[in-house]
N, C-alpha and C positions, 0 to 999 in steps of 0.2 A: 789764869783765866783770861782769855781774849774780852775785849775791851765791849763788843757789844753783847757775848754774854752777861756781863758784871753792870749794865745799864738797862737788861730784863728785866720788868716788874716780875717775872714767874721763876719759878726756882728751874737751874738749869743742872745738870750731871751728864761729864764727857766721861766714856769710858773708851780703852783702847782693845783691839783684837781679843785678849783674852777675858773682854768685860769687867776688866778692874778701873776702878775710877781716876781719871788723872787729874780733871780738875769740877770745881763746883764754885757756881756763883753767890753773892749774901742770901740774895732772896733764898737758897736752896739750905744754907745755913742757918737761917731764919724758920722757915716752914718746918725743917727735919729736927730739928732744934739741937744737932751735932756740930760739932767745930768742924772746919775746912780740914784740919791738919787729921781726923777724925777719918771723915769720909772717905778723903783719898787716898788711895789702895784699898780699900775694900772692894769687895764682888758686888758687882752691881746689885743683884739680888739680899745683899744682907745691907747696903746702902739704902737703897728702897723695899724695906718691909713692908707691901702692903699687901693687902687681900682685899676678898670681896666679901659679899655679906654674908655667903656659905662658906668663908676659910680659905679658898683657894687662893695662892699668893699669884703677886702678877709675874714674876719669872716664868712661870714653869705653864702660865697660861698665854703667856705672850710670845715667849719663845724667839726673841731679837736675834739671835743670831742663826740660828736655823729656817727650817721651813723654804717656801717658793724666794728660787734665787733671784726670782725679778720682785720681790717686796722691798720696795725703798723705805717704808714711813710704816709706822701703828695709829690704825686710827684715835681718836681719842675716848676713853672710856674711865667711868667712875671706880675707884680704888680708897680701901680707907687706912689710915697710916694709926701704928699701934693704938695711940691715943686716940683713935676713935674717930678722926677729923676726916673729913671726906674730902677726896682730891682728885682732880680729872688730868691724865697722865698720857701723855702721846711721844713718839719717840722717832728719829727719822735716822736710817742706818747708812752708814757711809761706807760705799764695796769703794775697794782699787781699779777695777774694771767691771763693766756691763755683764750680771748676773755673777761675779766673782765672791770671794768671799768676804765676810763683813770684817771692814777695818776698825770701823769704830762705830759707836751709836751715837747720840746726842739726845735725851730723855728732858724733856718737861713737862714740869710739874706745876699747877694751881691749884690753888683754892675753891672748894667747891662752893662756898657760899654764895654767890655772884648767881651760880646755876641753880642751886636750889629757892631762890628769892626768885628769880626769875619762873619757876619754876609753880612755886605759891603763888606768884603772882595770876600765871596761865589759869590754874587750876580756882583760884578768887572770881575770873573772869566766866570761867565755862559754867560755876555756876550760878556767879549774877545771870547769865544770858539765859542760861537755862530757868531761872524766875523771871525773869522778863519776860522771855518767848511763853511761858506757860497760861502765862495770867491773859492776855488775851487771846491765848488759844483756848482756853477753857472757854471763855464769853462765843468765842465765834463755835466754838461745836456744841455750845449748850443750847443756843439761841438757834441755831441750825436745824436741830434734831429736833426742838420745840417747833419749829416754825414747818418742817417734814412732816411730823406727827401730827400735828394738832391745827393744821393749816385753815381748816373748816370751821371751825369754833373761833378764830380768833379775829377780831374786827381788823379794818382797816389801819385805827390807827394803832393798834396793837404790831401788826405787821411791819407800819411804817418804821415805827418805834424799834426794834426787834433787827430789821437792817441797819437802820442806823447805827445803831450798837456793833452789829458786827461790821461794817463800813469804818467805825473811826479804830476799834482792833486791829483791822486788817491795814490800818493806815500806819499806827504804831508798829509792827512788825514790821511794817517796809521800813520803818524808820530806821527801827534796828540794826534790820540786814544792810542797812547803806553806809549806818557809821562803822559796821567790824569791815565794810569793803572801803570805807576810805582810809579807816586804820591802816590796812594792808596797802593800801596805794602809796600812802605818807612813807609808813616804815623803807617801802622797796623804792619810793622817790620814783612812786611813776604815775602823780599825778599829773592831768592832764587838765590845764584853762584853756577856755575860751576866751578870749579876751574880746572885748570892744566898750566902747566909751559907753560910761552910763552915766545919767542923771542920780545921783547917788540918793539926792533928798526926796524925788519924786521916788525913787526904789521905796526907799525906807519909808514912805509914806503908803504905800500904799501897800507895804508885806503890812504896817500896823491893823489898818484897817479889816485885815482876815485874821488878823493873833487872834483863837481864844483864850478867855482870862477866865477867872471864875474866882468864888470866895472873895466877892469886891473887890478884886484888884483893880486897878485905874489906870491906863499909859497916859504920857506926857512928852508929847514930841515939841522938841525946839530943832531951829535949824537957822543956818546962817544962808549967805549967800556959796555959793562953794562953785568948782569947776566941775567939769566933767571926767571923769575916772577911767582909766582903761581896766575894767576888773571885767570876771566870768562873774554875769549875773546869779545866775545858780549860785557859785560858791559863797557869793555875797550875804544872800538870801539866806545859807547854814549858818555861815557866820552869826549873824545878825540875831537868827531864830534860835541856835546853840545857847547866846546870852539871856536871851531873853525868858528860854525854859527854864535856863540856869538860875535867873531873878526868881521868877516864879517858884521855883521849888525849893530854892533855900532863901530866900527874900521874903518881905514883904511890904505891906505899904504900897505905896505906888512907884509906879518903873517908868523912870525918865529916860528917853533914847535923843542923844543931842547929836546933831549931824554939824562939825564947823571944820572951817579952812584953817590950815596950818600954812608954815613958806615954802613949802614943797608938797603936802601930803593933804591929804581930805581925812581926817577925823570923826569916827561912829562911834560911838559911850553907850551904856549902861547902865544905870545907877539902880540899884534899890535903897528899902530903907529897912533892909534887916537888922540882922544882927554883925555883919560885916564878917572881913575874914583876917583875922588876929595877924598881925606886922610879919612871926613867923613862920604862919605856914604860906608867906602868899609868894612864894620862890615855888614854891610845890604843885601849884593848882592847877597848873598845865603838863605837871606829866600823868604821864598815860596811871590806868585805873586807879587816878586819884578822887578819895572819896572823902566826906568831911561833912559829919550830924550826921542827926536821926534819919533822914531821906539819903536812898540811896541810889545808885542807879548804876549803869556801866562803869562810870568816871572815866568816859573817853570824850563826853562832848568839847571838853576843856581844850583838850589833846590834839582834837581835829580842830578846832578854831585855830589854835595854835601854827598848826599847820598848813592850812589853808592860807592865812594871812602872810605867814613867811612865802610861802609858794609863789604870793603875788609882789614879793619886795617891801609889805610892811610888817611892823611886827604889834604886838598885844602886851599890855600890862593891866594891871588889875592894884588901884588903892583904895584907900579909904575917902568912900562919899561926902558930903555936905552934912548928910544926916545921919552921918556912922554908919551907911549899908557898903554894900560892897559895891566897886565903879571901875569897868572893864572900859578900855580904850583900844581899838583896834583903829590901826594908822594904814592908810595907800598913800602910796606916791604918787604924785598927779605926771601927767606928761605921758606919750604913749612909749610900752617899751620897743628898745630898737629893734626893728624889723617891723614895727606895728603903724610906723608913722604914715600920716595921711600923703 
């Protein structure tokens, strides 16, 4: 077995011209759970027994050595191997000459798990969004249809009341729609900052001042003297608000937001006084739809703070409070980045 198939995490099987196997990597020895000395010489197809979920085996549906003489490669598609195990299998054909005949294949094999986790995970997320998006869409077409219908009958401040409602709905929806579009932005790495120098602690002084709080919550701003920042105001602002709904909805007590200077970085906190979040899951609490208690939500807010902050050169941790709650630290570099300087 050549040297970088045998250092593949995926199981690999070379066969020659007449599709017998000449050689196989551990990983392949491992997944098939046959010996090296096993597999090679066998026909490919009695080396990789698999089918699909109607029986069909993948030889005879994939057909590698046949078919359009300009096919180099099989795309990749889900196969399950006797034992049941489900495994995503792609194979790329090696001709002697352009559209000639096939000299040999080269077939890998993985583990499907990876994709079907990935997979639950999608399908966890379409339908949090799907309760998310429902519940103030219900408020804004109930309050809509009442407000159409019965327009004449209802006083003013019935009225008043009545928009409002669908006014802070229609606010949460936007909200929504903006974190699965920063998701997407993070994941493809094509967010986009503004940058320019801000006053960090007049920022955060005054996003506090519009927080709503409710059920007695209380903020607690401290703040040092500190420099000026080259961050995208906006993204500061999610940051900032991301923690702070976070406190709110799995915290309680009161939420301290402490704005201090570090020797290179400007430093924004967090704190609540919940119930904190146990030593190990807090390695976790920033990957994506990570979720934790009774309240639930997307579990992206985390994800995009996460991201946001790396995007600007600092990064985010999250320990244990003064008061046992949980205490988010998101750090900037101070100094303007290169190309930004005055």
């Amino acid at each position: 077995m050549e040297r970088g198939y045998e250092e593949l995490p995926d199981a690999v099987l070379v066969a020659d011209e007449e599709a017998t196997v000449t050689e196989v990597n551990a990983a392949a020895v491992s997944l098939l759970e046959r010996p090296a000395d096993v597999l090679v010489g066998l026909h490919t197809s009695d080396a990789l027994a698999l089918t699909d979920l109607e029986g069909r085996d993948w030889w005879s549906c994939m057909r590698p050595y046949s078919g359009l003489a300009s096919r180099s490669s099989l795309v990749e598609t889900s196969w399950f191997l006797p034992n049941g195990r489900e495994v995503l299998v792609t194979a790329r054909m090696v001709r002697s000459r352009p559209r000639g005949p096939v000299q040999r294949i080269v077939v890998c094999v993985r583990d499907g798990a990876a994709r079907r986790r990935s997979d639950r995970l999608r399908s966890d997320l379409v339908a949090t969004v799907a309760h998310e998006l429902r519940s103030p869409l219900t408020g804004v077409k109930g309050f809509t249809s009442t407000l159409l219908s019965k327009w004449e009958r209802l006083s003013d401040s019935q009225r008043r009341l009545m928009l409002q409602t669908v006014d802070a709905d229609a606010d949460r929806l936007t909200r929504l729609i903006a974190e699965l579009l920063d998701v997407a932005r993070i994941d493809s790495h094509r967010l986009t900052l503004r940058r320019q120098p801000v006053d960090v602690c007049s920022h955060v002084r005054g996003l506090l001042s519009t927080y709503p709080l409710a059920d007695g919550r209380t903020l607690c701003l401290r703040t040092d003297t500190v420099p000026e920042v080259w961050v995208d105001p906006d993204k500061l602002t999610q940051v900032l608000t991301n923690l702070l709904d976070n406190a709110v909805r799995h915290g309680s007590g009161q939420i301290t937001v402490s704005v201090a200077a570090g020797p290179q970085h400007v430093e924004v906190s967090v704190e609540d006084q919940g119930p904190g979040i146990p030593a190990a899951m807090r390695e976790r609490v920033f990957a994506k739809y990570w979720r934790h208690g009774e309240r639930t939500g997307t579990g992206l807010g985390l994800y995009i703070v996460q991201g946001l902050v790396t995007a600007h050169g600092g990064h985010v941790t999250v320990d244990a409070g003064e008061c046992g709650g949980a205490l988010f630290r998101a750090t900037f570099p101070t100094g303007a980045p290169r190309g930004l300087e005055p």
